[in-house]
Structures are given as structure tokens and as C-alpha cells.
C-alpha positions in Angstrom: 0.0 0.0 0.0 1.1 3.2 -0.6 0.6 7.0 1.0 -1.0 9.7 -1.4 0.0 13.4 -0.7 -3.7 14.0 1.4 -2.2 10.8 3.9 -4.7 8.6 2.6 -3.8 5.1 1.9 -4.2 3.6 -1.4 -4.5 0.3 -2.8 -1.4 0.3 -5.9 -2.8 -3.2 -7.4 -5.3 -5.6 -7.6 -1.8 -8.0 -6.3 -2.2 -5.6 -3.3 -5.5 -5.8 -2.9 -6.1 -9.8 -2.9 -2.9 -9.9 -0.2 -5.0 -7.4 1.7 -8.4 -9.3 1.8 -6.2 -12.5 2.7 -4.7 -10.9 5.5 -7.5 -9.7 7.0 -9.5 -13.1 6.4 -6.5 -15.1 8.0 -6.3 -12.5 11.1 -10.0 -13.1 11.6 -9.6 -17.1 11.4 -6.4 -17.0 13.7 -8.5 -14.8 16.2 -11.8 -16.7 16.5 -9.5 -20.3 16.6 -7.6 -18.7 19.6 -11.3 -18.0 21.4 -12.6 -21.4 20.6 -9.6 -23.1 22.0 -10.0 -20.6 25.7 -13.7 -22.0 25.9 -12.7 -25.1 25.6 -10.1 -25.1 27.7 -12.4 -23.3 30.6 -15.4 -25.5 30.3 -17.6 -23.3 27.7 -18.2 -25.9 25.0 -21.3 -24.1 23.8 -19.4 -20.9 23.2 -16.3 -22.9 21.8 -18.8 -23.8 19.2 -19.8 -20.5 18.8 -16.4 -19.9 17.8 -16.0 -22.6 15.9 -18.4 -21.6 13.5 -17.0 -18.5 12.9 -14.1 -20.1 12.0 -15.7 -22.2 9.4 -17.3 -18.6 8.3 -14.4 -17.1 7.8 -12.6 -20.3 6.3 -15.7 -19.8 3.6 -14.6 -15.6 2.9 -10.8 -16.9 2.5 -11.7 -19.8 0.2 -13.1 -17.0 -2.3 -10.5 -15.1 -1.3 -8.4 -18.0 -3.2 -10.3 -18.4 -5.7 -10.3 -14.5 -7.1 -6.0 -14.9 -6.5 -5.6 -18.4 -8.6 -7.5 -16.7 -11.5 -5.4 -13.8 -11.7 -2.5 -16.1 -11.0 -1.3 -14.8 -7.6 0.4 -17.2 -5.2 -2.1 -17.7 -2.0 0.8 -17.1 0.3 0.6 -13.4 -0.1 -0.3 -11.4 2.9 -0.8 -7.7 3.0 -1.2 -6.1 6.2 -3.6 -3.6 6.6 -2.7 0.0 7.7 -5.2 -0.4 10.6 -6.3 -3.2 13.2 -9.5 -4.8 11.9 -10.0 -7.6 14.3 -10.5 -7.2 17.9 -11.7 -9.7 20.2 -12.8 -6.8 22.4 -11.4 -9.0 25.2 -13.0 -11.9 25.2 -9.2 -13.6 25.3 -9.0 -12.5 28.9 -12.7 -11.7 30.0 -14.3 -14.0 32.9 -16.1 -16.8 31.4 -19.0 -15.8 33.5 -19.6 -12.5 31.1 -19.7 -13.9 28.0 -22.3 -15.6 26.0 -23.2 -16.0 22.7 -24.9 -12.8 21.8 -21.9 -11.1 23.0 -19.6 -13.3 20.4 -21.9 -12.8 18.0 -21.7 -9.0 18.5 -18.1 -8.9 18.4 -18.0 -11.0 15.3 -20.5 -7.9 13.6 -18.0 -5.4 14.7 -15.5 -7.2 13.4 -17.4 -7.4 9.9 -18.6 -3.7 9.7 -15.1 -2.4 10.6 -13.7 -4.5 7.2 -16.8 -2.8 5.6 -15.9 0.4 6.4 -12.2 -0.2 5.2 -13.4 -1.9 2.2 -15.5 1.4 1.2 -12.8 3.6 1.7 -10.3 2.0 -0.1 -13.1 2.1 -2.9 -13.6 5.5 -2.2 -9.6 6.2 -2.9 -8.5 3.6 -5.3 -6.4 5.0 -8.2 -7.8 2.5 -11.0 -11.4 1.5 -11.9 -10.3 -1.6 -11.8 -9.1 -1.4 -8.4 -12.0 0.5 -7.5 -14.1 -2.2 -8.9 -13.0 -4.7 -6.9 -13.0 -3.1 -3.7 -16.7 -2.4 -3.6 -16.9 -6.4 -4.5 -15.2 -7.0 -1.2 -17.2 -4.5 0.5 -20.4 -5.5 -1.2 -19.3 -9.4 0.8 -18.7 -7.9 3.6 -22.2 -6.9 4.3 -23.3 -10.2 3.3 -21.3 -11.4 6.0 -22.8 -8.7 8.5 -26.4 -9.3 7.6 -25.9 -13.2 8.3 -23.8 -12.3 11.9 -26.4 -9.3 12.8 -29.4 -12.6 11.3 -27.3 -15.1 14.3 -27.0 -12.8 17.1 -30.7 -11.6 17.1 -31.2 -15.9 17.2 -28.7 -15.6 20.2 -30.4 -12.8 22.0 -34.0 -14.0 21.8 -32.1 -17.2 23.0 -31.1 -15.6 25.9 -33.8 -13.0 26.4 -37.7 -15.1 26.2 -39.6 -12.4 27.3 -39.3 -8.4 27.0 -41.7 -5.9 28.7 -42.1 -1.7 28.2 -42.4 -2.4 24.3 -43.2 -0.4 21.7 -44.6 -0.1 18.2 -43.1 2.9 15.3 -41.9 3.0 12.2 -38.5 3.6 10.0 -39.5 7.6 9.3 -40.0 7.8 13.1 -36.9 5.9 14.2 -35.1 8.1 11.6 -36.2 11.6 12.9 -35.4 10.0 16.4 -32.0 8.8 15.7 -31.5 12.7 13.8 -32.3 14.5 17.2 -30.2 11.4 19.1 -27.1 12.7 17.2 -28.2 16.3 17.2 -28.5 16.4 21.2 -24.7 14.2 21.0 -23.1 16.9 18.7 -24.2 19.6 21.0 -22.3 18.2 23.7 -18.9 19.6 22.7 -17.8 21.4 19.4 -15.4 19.6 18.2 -14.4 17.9 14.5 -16.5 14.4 16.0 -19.3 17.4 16.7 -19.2 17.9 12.5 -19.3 14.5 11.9 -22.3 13.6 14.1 -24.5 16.5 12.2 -23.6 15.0 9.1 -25.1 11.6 10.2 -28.2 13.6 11.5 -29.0 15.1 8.4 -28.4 11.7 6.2 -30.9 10.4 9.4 -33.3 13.2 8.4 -32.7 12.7 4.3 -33.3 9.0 4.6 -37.0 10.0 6.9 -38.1 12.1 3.8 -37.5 9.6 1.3 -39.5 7.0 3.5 -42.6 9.6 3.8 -42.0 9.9 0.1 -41.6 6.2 -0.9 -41.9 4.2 1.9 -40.8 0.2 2.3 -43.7 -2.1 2.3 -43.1 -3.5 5.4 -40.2 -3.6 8.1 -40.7 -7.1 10.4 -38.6 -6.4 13.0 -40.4 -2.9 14.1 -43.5 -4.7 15.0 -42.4 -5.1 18.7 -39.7 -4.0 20.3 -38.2 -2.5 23.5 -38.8 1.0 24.2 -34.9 0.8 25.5 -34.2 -0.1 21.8 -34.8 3.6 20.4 -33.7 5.4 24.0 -30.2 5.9 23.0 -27.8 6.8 19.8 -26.3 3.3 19.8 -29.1 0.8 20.1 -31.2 2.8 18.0 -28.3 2.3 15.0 -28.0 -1.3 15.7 -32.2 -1.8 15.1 -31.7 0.7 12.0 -28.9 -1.1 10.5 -31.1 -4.7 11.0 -34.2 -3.3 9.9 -32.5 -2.3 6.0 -30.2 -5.2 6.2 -33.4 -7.6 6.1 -35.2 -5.0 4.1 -32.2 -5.3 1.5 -32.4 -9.2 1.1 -36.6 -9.1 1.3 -38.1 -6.1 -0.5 -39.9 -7.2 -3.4 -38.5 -5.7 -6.0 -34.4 -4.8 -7.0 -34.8 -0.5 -6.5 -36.0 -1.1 -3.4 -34.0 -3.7 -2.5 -30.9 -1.6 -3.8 -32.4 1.6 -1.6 -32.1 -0.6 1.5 -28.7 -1.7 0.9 -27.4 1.9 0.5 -29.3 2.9 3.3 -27.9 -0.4 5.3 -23.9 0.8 4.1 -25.1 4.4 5.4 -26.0 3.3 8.7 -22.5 0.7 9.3 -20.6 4.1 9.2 -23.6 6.0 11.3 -22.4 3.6 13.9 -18.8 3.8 13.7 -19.3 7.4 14.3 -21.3 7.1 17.4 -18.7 4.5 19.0 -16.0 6.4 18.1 -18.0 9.4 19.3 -18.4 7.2 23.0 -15.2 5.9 23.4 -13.4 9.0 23.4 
């Protein structure tokens, strides 16, 4: 990879590239193997399999990973680190048994996803080919495939682990958008600063998208129909349900505009979130 004159990083080949994705599939692999071994050397079978899974996931991105270098005739030993860390167990190496479960590996294992999205987008965003261009949007394009089937597991996990749920509520996307707008509104207010800008932005991309849904709304959106108020209290939660609600919407709607509008709306909402952590772990 190489350094352009603004300090962006760009991809110089598709070479570079394919090394890139393989790096960050094999770190991802490496990482969840580690886990699964801890839980089974502390007792946690269930979550070992958890891990496990993931592994066999991740096994799956690499083996098209492999597939894309063979026909362009690059050796599968090449490894490109990326500029940035992309995989983070968020401690679950260390963590008491006791405080994890499979919702939580599930969540780190969506984190982990959106975070290559995000990279994927940018080196799209920055490529210096259309070629390379091209095929980074392919790699972003499968990593929100592999979000949407993490975010699909952990909601299994956390109605696994949460039968019942009281205080709930009942809205829709235009409502949850113009919430989520005065969510990052009341957050940018806090402190001017350049996260301050950033957060607006998102707000008035929240308030964009809730005019196009009064405009052209989706036909339906399953997993508004009941949730917890709690779920739409806060900045963060509130871009998790977003971000499910257009994931499903993108693989459901009935027709491929619609189906395209929730996927962009989906990739708009992955960075909406990445700006609200960051925005919380300062």
C-alpha cells in the first residue's frame, strides 16, 4: 500500500488488494481459533462452538479469497497487512467466562465485519484504478453479506437468551429516523469539536433518509412490529435496530430498487455507527 500526498492510503494493485483481503481473512480465522480453544479449555463448549463456527465462516470468505488470486495467477501465500487493526476480540481472550455468552460473540464477530466494511468502502472510495476501484466495492459488497448473516445469528442468540421483553413499543422507520436525527443532534451539541461535525452529518443523512420513507416508503419492516422502548432510547441501540431493519429489508423487498435503496441505506447506517462508538469511546 502506498501513501497519497492528502495521507490517505491507497491500494497500488489488484496484487495488493487480494494480499490485503487475505490478511485480514486469516487474522479473523487466527483470532476466533484462539477463542474457541480458551472455551474449551475453561469449560464453555457451547461458546467454543460459537467460535467454531466462525471459523468455518471465515474459512468460507478466505476460500473465495483463493479463488479470485488463482485466477489472476497470484500465489495464496501473499499477505498484506492492513494500515489499521480490523479484528478485535474486544477481550473476550481474557474476560471471565461468566460475562460472556453467545450474543456477546456474536456482536463482536458484527463489529469485526462492519469495521472491514468500512475499510473496504474507503479503499473504494480512494482507489487509483477503476479496476481497483471495482474490486474493492466487491469485497465491501461481501462484507455486508457477512454482517447481515452475523447481525441474522445474534438476534437468534439474544431472543435465546432473552424469552420475554416488557415496556415495548410499536413505530416506524421515518420515526426511528427523525429520532436517531435529534439522538445525534443532542450528541453533537455536547462539545464542538471535528466528531461534533461529523455527528450533524449523520443527522442530516438520518433526516434525508426519513423524507424519502414519507415519500416512498418500504412495504413492510418485520422487525419494528415489537420491540423494546430501550431499543430507540439511545444513539447506539437505535443504529443497531436501524442497521437490522435495512439489512433484512435489502435481502426481502420485493423488488431490486428497493431492495438496492435498502442496501445503500444499510452501508449508510454501518458508518452512522462507527461514528457514534467512536463518538463514546473518546
Amino acid at each position: 500500500m502506498v501513501k497519497s500526498e492528502s495521507d490517505s492510503w491507497e491500494v497500488a494493485s489488484m496484487n495488493e488488494l487480494l494480499a490485503l483481503a487475505r490478511s485480514m481473512e486469516q487474522e479473523a480465522i487466527d483470532g476466533y481459533i484462539a477463542l474457541a480453544k480458551r472455551m474449551q479449555e475453561i469449560g464453555q463448549p457451547d461458546l467454543a462452538g460459537v467460535f467454531e463456527a466462525l471459523v468455518t465462516e471465515e474459512e468460507g470468505h478466505l476460500g473465495k479469497v483463493d479463488e479470485w488470486q488463482t485466477a489472476i495467477g497470484q500465489p495464496k501465500s501473499a499477505m498484506l497487512h492492513p494500515p489499521e487493526v480490523l479484528f478485535d476480540d474486544e477481550g473476550a481472550g481474557i474476560v471471565a467466562p461468566e460475562l460472556l455468552s453467545a450474543y456477546r460473540a456474536f456482536s463482536m464477530a458484527v463489529r469485526n465485519e462492519e469495521r472491514a466494511f468500512v475499510f473496504w468502502t474507503y479503499v473504494a472510495a480512494h482507489a487509483n484504478s477503476a479496476e481497483i476501484g471495482k474490486a474493492a466495492e466487491r469485497m465491501a459488497h461481501e462484507e455486508l453479506g457477512h454482517v447481515a448473516k452475523l447481525r441474522s445469528e445474534r438476534r437468534r442468540a439474544f431472543h435465546v437468551e432473552r424469552r420475554t421483553s416488557t415496556d415495548i413499543v410499536k413505530t416506524d422507520l421515518v420515526l426511528l429516523e427523525m429520532r436517531l436525527a435529534n439522538h445525534l443532534i443532542t450528541l453533537a451539541a455536547a462539545e464542538k469539536t471535528a466528531d461534533s461535525s461529523r455527528l450533524q452529518a449523520l443527522a442530516e443523512q438520518a433526516r434525508t433518509r426519513a423524507e424519502e420513507l414519507v415519500q416512498n416508503p418500504f412495504s413492510s419492516a418485520p422487525l419494528l412490529e415489537a420491540l423494546p422502548d430501550t431499543a430507540v432510547e439511545q444513539a447506539l441501540p437505535l443504529c443497531e435496530l436501524l442497521t437490522d431493519c435495512y439489512i433484512d429489508l435489502g435481502q426481502t423487498a420485493p423488488d431490486e430498487i428497493q431492495r438496492d435503496r435498502a442496501q445503500r441505506s444499510a452501508a449508510e447506517m454501518i458508518h452512522c455507527l462507527r461514528g457514534v462508538r467512536s463518538w463514546q469511546a473518546r
